[in-house]
Each structure stands twice: as structure tokens, then as C-alpha cells.
mmCIF file of the N, C-alpha and C atoms, coordinates in Angstrom:
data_MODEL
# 
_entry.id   MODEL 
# 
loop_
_atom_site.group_PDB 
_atom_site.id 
_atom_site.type_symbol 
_atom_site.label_atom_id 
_atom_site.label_alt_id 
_atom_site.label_comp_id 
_atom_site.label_asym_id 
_atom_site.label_entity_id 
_atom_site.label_seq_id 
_atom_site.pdbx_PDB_ins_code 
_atom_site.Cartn_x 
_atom_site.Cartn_y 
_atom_site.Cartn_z 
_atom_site.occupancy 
_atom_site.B_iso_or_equiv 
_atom_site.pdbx_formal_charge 
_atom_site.auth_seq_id 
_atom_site.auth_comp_id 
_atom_site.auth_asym_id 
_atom_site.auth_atom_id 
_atom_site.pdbx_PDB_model_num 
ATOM 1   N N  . UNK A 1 1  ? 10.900  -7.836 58.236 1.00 0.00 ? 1  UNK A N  1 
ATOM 2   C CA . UNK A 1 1  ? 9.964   -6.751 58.015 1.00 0.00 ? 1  UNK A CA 1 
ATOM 3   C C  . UNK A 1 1  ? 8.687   -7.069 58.800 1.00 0.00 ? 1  UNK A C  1 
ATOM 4   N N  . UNK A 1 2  ? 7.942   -5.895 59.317 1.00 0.00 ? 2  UNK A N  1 
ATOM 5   C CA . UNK A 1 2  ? 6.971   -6.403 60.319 1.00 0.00 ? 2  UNK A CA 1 
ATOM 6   C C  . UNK A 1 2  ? 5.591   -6.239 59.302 1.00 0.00 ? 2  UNK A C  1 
ATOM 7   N N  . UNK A 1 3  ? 4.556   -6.823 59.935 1.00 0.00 ? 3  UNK A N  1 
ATOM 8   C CA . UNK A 1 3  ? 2.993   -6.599 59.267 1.00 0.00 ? 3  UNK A CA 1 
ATOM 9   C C  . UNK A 1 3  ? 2.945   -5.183 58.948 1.00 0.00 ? 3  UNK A C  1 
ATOM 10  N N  . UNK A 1 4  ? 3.262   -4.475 59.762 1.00 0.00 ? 4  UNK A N  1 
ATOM 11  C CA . UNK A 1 4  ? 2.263   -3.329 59.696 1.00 0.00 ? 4  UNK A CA 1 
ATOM 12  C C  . UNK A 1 4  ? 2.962   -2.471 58.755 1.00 0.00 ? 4  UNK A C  1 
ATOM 13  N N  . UNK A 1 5  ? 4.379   -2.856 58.598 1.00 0.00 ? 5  UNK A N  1 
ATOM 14  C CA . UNK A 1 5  ? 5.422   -1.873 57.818 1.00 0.00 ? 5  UNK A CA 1 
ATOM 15  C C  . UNK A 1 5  ? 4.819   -2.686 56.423 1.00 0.00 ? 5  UNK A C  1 
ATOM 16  N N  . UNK A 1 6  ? 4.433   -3.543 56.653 1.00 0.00 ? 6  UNK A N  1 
ATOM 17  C CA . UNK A 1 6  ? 3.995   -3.959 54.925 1.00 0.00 ? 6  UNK A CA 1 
ATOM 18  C C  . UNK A 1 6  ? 2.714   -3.742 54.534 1.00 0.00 ? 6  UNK A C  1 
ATOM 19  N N  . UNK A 1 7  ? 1.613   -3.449 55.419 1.00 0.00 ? 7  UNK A N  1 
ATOM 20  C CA . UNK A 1 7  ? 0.354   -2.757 55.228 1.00 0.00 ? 7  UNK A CA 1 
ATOM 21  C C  . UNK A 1 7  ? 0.477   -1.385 54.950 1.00 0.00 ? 7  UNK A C  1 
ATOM 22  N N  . UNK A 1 8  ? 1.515   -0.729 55.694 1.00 0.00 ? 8  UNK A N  1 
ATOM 23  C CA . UNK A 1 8  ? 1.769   1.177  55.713 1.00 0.00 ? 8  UNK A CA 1 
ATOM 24  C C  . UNK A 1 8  ? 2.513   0.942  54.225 1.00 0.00 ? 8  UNK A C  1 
ATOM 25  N N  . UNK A 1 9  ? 3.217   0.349  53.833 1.00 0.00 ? 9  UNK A N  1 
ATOM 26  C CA . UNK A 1 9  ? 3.956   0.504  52.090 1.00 0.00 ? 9  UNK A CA 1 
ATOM 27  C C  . UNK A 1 9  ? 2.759   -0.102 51.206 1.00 0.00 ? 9  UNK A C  1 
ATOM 28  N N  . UNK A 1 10 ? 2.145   -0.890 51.526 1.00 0.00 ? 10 UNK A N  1 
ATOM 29  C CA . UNK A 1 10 ? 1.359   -1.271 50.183 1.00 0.00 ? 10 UNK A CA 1 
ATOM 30  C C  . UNK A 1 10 ? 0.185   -0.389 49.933 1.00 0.00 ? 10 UNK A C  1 
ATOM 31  N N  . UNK A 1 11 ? -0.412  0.565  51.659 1.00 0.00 ? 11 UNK A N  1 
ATOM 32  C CA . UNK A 1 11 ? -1.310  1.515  51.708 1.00 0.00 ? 11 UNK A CA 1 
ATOM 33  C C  . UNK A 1 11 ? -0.389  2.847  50.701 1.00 0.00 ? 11 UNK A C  1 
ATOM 34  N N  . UNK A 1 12 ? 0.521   3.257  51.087 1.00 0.00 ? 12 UNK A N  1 
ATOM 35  C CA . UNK A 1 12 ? 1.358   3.861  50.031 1.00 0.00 ? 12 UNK A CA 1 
ATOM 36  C C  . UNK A 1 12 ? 1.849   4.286  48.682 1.00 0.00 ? 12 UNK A C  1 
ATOM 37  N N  . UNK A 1 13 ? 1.601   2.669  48.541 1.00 0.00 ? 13 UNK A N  1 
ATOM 38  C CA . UNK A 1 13 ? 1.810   2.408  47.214 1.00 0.00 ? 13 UNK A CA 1 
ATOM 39  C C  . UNK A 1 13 ? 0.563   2.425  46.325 1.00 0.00 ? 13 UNK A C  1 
ATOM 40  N N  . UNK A 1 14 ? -0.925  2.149  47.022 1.00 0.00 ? 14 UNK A N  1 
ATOM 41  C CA . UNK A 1 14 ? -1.982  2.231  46.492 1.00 0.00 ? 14 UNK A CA 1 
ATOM 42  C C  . UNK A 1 14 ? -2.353  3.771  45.906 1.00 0.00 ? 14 UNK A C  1 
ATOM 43  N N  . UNK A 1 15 ? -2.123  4.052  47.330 1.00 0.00 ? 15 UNK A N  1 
ATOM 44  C CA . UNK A 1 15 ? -2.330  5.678  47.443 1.00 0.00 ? 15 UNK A CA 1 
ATOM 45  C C  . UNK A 1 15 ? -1.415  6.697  46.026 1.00 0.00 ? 15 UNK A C  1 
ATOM 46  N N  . UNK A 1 16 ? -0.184  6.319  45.558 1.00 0.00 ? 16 UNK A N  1 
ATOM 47  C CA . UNK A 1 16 ? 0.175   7.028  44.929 1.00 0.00 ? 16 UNK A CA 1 
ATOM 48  C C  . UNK A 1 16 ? 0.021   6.939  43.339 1.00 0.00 ? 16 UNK A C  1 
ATOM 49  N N  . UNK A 1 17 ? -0.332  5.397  43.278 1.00 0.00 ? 17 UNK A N  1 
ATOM 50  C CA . UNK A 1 17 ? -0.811  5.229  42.065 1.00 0.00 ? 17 UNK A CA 1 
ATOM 51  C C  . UNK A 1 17 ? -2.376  5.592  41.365 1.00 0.00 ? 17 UNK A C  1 
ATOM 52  N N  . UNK A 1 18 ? -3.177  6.291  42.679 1.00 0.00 ? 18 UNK A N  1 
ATOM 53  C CA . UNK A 1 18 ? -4.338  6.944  42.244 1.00 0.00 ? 18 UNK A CA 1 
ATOM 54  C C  . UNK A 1 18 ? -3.973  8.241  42.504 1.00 0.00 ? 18 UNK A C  1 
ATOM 55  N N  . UNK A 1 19 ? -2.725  9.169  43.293 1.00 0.00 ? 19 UNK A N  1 
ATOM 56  C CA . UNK A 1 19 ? -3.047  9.955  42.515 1.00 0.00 ? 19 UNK A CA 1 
ATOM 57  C C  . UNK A 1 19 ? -2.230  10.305 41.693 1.00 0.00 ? 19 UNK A C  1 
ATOM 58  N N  . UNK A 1 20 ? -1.534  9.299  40.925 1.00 0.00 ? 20 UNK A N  1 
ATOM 59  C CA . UNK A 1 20 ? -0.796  9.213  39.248 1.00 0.00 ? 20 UNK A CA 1 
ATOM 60  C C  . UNK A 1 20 ? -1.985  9.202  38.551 1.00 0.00 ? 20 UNK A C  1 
ATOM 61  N N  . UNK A 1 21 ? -3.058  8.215  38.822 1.00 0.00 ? 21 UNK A N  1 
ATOM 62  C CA . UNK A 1 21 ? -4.420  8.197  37.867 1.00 0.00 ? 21 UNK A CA 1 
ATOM 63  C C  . UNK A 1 21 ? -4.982  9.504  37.852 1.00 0.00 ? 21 UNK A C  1 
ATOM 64  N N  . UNK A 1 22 ? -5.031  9.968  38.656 1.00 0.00 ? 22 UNK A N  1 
ATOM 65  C CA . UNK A 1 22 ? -5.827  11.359 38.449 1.00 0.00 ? 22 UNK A CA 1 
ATOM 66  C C  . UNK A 1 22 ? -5.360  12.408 37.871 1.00 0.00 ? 22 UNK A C  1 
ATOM 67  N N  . UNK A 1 23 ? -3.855  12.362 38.086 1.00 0.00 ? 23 UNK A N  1 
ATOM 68  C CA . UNK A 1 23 ? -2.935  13.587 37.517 1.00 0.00 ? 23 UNK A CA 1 
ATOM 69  C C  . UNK A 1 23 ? -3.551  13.458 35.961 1.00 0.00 ? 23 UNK A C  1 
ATOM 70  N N  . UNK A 1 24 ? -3.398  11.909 35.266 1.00 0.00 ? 24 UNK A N  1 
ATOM 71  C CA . UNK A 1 24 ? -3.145  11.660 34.056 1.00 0.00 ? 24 UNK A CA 1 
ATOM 72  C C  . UNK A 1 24 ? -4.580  12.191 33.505 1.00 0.00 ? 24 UNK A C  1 
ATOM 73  N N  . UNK A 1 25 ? -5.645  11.635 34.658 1.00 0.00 ? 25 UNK A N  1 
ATOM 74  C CA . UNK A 1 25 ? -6.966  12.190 34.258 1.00 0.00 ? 25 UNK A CA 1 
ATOM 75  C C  . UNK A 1 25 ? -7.006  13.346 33.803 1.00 0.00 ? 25 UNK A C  1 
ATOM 76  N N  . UNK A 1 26 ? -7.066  14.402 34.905 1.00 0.00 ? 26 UNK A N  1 
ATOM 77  C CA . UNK A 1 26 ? -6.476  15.783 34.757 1.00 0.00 ? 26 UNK A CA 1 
ATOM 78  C C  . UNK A 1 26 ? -5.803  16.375 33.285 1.00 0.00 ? 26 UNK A C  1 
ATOM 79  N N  . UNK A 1 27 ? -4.725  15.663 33.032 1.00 0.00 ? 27 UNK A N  1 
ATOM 80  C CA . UNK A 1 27 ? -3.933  15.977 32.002 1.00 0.00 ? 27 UNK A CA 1 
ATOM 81  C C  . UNK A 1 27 ? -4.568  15.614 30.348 1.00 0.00 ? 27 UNK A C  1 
ATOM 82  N N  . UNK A 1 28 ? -5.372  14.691 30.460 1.00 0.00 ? 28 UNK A N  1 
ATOM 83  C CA . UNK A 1 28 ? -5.860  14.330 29.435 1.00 0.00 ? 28 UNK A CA 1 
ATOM 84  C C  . UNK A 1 28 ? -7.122  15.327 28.825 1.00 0.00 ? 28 UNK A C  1 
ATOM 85  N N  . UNK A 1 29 ? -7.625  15.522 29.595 1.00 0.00 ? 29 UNK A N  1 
ATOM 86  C CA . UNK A 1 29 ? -8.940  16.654 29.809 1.00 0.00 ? 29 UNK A CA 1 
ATOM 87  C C  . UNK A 1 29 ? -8.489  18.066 29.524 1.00 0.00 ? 29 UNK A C  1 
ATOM 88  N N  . UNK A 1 30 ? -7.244  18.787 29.335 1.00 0.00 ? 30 UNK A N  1 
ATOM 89  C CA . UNK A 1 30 ? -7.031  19.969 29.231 1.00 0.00 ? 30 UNK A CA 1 
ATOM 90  C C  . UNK A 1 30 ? -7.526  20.387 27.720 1.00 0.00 ? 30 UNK A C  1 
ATOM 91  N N  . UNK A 1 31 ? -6.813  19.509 26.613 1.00 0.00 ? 31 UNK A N  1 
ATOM 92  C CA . UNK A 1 31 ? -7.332  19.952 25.094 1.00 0.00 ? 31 UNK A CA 1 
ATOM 93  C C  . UNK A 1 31 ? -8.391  19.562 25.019 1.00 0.00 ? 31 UNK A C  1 
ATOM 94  N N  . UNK A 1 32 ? -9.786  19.762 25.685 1.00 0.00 ? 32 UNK A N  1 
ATOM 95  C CA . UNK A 1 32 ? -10.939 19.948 25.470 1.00 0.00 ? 32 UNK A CA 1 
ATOM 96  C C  . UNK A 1 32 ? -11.885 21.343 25.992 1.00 0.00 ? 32 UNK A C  1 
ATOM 97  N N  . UNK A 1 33 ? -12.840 21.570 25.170 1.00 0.00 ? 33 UNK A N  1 
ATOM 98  C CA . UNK A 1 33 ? -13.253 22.753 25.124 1.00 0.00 ? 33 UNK A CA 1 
ATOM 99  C C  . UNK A 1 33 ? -14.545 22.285 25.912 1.00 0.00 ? 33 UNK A C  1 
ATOM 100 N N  . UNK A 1 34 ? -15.487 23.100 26.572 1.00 0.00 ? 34 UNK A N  1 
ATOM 101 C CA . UNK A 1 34 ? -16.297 22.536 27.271 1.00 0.00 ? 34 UNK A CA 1 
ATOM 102 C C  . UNK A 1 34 ? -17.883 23.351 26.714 1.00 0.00 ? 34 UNK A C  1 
ATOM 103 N N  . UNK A 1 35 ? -18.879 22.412 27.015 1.00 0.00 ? 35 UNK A N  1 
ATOM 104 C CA . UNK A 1 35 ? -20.004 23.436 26.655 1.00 0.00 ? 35 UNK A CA 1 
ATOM 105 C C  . UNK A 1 35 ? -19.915 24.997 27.480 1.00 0.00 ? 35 UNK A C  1 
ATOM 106 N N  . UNK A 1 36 ? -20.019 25.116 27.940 1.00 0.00 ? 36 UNK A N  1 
ATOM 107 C CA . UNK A 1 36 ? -19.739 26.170 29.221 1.00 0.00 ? 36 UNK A CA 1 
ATOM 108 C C  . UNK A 1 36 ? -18.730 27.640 28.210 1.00 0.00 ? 36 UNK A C  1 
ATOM 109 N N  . UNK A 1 37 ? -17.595 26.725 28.410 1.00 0.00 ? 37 UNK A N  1 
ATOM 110 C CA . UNK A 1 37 ? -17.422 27.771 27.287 1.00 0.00 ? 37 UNK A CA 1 
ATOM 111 C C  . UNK A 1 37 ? -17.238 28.058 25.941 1.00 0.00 ? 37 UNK A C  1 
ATOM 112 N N  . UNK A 1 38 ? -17.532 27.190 24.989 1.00 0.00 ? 38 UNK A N  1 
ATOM 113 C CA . UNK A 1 38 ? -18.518 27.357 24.007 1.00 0.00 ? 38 UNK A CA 1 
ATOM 114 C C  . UNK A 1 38 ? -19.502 28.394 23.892 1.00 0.00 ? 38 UNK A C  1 
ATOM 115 N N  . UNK A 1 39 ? -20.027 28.060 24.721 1.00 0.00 ? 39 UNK A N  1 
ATOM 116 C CA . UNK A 1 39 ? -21.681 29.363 25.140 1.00 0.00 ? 39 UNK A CA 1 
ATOM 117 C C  . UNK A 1 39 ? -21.373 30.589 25.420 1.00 0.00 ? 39 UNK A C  1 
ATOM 118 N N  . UNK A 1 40 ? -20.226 30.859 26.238 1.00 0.00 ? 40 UNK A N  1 
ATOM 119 C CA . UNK A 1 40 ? -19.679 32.432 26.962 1.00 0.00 ? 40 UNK A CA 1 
ATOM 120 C C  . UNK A 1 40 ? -18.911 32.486 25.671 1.00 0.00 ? 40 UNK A C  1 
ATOM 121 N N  . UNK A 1 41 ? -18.308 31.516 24.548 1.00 0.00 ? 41 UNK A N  1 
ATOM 122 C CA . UNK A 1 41 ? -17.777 32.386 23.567 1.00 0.00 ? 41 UNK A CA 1 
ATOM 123 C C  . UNK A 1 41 ? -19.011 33.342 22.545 1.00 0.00 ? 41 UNK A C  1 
ATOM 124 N N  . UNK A 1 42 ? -19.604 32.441 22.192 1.00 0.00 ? 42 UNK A N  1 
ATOM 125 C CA . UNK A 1 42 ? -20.979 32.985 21.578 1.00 0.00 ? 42 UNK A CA 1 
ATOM 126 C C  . UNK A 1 42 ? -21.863 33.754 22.095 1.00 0.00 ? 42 UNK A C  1 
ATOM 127 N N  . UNK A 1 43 ? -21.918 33.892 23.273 1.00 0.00 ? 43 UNK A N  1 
ATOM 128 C CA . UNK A 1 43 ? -22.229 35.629 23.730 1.00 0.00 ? 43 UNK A CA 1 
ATOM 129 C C  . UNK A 1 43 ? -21.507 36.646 23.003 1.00 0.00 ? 43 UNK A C  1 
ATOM 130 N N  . UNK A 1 44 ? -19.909 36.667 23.256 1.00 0.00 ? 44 UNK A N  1 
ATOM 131 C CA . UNK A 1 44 ? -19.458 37.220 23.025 1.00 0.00 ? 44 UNK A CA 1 
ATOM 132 C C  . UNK A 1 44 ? -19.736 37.904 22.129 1.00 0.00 ? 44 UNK A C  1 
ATOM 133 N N  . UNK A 1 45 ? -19.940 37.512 21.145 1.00 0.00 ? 45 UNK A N  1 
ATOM 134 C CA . UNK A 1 45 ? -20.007 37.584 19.819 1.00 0.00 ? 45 UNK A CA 1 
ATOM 135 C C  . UNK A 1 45 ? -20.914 38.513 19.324 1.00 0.00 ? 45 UNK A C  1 
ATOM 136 N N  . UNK A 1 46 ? -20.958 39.756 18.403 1.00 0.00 ? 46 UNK A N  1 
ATOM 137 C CA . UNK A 1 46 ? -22.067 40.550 17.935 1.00 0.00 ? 46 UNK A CA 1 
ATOM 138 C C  . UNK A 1 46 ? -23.229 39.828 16.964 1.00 0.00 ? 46 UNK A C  1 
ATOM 139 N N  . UNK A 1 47 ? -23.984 40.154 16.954 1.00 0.00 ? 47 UNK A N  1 
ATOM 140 C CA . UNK A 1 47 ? -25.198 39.848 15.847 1.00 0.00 ? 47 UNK A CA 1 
ATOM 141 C C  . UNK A 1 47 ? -24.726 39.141 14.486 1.00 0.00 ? 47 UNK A C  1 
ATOM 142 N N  . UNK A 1 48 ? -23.710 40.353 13.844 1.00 0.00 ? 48 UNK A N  1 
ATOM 143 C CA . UNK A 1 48 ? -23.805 39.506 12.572 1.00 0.00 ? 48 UNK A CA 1 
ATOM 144 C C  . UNK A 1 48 ? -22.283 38.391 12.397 1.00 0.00 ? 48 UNK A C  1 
ATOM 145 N N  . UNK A 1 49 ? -21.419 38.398 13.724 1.00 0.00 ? 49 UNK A N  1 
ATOM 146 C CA . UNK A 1 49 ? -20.808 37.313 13.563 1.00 0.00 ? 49 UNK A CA 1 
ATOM 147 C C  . UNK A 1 49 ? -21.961 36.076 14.057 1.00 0.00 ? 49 UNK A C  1 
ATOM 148 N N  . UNK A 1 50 ? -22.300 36.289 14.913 1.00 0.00 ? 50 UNK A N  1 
ATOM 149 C CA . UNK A 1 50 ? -23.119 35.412 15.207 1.00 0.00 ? 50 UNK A CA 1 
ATOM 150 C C  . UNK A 1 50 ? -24.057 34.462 13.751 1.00 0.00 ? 50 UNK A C  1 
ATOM 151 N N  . UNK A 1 51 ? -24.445 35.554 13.556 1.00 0.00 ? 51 UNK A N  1 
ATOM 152 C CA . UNK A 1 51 ? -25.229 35.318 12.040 1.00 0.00 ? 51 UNK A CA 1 
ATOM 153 C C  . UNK A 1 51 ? -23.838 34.375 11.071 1.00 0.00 ? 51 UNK A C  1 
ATOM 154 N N  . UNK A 1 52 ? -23.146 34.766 10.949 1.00 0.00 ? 52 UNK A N  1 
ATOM 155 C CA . UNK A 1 52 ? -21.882 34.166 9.840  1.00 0.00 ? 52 UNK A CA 1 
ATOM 156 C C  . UNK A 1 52 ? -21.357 33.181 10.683 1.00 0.00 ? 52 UNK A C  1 
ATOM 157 N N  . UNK A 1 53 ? -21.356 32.347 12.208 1.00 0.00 ? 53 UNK A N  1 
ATOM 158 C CA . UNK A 1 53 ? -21.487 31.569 12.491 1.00 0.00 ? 53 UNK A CA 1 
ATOM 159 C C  . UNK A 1 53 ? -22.284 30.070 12.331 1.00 0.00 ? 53 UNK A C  1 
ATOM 160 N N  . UNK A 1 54 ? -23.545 30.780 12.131 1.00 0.00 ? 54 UNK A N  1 
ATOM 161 C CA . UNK A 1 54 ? -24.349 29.505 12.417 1.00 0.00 ? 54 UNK A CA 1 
ATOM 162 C C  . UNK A 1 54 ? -25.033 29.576 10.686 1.00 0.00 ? 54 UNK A C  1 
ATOM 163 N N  . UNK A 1 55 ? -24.756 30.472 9.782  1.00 0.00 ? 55 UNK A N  1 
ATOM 164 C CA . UNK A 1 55 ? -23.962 30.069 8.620  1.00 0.00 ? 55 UNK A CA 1 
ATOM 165 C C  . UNK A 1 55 ? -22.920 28.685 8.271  1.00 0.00 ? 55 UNK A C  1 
ATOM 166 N N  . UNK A 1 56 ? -22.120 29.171 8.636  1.00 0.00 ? 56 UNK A N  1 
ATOM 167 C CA . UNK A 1 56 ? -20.705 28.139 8.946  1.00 0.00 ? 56 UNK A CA 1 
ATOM 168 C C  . UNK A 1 56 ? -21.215 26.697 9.701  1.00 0.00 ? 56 UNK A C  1 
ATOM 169 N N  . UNK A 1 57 ? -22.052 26.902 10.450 1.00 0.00 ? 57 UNK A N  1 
ATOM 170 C CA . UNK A 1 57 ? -22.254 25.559 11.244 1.00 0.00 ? 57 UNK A CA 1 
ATOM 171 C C  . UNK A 1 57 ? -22.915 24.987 10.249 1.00 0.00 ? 57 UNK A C  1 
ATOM 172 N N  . UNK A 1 58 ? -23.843 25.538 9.463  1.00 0.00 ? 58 UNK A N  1 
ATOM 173 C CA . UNK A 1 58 ? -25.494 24.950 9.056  1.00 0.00 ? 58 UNK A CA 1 
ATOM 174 C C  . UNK A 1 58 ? -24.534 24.072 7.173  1.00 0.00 ? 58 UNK A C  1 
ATOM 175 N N  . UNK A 1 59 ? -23.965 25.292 6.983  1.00 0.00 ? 59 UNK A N  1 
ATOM 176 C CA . UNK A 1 59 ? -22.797 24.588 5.920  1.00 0.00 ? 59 UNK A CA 1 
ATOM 177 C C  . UNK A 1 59 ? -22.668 22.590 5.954  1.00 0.00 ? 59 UNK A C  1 
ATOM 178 N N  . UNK A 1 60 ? -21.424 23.051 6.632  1.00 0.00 ? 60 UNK A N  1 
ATOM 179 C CA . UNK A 1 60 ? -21.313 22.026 7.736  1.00 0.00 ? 60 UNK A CA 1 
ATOM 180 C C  . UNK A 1 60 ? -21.863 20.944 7.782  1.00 0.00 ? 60 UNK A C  1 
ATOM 181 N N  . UNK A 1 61 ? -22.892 21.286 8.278  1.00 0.00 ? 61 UNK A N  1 
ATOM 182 C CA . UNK A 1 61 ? -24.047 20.235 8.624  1.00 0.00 ? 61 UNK A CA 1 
ATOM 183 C C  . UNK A 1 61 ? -24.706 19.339 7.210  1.00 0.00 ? 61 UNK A C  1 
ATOM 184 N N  . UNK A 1 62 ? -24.913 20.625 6.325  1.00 0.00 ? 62 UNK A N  1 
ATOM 185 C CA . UNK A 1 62 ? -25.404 20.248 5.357  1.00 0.00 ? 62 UNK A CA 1 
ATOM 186 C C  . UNK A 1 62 ? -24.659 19.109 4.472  1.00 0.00 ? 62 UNK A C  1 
ATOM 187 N N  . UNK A 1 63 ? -22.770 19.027 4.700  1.00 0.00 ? 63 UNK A N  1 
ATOM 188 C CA . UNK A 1 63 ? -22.192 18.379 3.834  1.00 0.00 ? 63 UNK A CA 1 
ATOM 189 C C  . UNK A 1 63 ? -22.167 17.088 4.182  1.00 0.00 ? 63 UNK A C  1 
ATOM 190 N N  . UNK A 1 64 ? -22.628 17.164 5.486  1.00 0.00 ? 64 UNK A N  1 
ATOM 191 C CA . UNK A 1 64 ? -22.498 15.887 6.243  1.00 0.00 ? 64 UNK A CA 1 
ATOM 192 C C  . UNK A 1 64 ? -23.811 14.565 6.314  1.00 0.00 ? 64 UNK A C  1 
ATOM 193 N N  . UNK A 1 65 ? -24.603 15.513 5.107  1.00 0.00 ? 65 UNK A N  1 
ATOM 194 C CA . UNK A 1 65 ? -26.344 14.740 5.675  1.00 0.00 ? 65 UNK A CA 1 
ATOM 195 C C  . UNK A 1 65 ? -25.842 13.658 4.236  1.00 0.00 ? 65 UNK A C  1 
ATOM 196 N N  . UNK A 1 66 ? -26.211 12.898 5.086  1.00 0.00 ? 66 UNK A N  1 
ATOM 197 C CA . UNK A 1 66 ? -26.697 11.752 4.317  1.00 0.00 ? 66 UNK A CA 1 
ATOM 198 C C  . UNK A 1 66 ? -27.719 11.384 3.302  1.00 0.00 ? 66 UNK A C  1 
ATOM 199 N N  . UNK A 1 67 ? -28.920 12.357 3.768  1.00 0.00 ? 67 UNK A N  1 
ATOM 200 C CA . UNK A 1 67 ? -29.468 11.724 2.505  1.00 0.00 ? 67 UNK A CA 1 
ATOM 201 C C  . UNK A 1 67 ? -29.300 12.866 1.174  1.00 0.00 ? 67 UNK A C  1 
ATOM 202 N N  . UNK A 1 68 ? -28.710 13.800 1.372  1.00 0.00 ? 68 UNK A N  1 
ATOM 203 C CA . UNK A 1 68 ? -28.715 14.764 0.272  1.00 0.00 ? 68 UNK A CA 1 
ATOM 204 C C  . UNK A 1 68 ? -27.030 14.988 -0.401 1.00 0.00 ? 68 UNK A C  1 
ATOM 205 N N  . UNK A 1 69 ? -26.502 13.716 0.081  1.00 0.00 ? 69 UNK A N  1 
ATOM 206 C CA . UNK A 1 69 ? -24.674 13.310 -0.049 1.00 0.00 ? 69 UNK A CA 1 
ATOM 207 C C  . UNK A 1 69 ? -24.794 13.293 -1.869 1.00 0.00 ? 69 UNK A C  1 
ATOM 208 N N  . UNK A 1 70 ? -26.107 12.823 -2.795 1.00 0.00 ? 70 UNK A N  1 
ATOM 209 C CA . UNK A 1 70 ? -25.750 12.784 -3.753 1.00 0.00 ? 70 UNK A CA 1 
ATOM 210 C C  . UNK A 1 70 ? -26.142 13.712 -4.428 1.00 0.00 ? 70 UNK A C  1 
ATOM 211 N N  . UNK A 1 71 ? -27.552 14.517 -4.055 1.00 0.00 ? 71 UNK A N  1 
ATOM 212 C CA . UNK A 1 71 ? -27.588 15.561 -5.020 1.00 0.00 ? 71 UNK A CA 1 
ATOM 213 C C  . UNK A 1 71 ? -27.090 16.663 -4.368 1.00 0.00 ? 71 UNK A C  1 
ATOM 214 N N  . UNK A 1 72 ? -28.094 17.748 -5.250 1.00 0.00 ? 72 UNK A N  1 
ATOM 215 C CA . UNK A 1 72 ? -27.208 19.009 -4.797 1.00 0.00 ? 72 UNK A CA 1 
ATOM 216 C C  . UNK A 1 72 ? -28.108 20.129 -4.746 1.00 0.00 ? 72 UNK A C  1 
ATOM 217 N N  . UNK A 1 73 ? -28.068 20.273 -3.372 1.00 0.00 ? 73 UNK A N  1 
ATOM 218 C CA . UNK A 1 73 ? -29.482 20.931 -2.406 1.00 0.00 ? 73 UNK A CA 1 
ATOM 219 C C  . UNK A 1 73 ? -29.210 22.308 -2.721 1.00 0.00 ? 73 UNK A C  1 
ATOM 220 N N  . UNK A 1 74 ? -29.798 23.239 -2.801 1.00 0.00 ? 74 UNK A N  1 
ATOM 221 C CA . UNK A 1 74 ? -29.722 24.669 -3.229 1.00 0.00 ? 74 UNK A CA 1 
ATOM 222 C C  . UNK A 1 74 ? -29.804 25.306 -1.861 1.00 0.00 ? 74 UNK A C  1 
# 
């Protein structure tokens, strides 16, 4: 086997295993939602869903606070 046939396969071989890395990159990234559209969904949205949204968020939020985990905030 000559040099260069073993520089052109190992250049090859480098080469295809990045772009296996990237495919996987790629692939991993699809079940995520992005700010971007997050935001164009909530345009969407009329006034009072909007309103019964950030309802729902503030909920939420509230069950999650720490310092009010023991009593019971009105």
C-alpha cells in the first residue's frame, strides 16, 4: 500500500466520521422547541388566551417557589 493511498483513506475516514457527528447533532436537536418559535406561537394567540396562558405559567411558577413550598399563598 502506498503513503498517499493511506493519507487519502485515513483523510476519508476522518471526513466521514464528522459528518456522522453532525448528522447525530442534527438529529438530536429536532425534539426541541426553540425561542423563536415559542414567540410566533404567542402572537398567535388572541388576548384572552393569551391572558389564560400566563395564568397557567404564573400557576406554575408559583408551585415551584421555594419559599412559599410550605404555606399557602392566596
Amino acid at each position: 500500500m502506498d503513503t498517499s493511498q493511506l493519507i487519502g483513506g485515513s483523510i476519508w475516514l476522518v471526513m466521514m466520521l464528522l459528518a456522522g457527528l453532525v448528522l447525530y447533532r442534527l438529529k438530536a436537536r429536532r425534539g426541541h422547541v426553540g425561542a423563536a418559535a415559542s414567540g410566533t406561537v404567542y402572537d398567535w394567540l388572541n388576548e384572552e388566551k393569551r391572558n389564560a396562558v400566563e395564568v397557567i405559567v404564573e400557576d406554575k411558577a408559583a408551585e415551584r417557589d421555594e419559599e412559599h413550598a410550605d404555606d399557602t399563598v392566596p
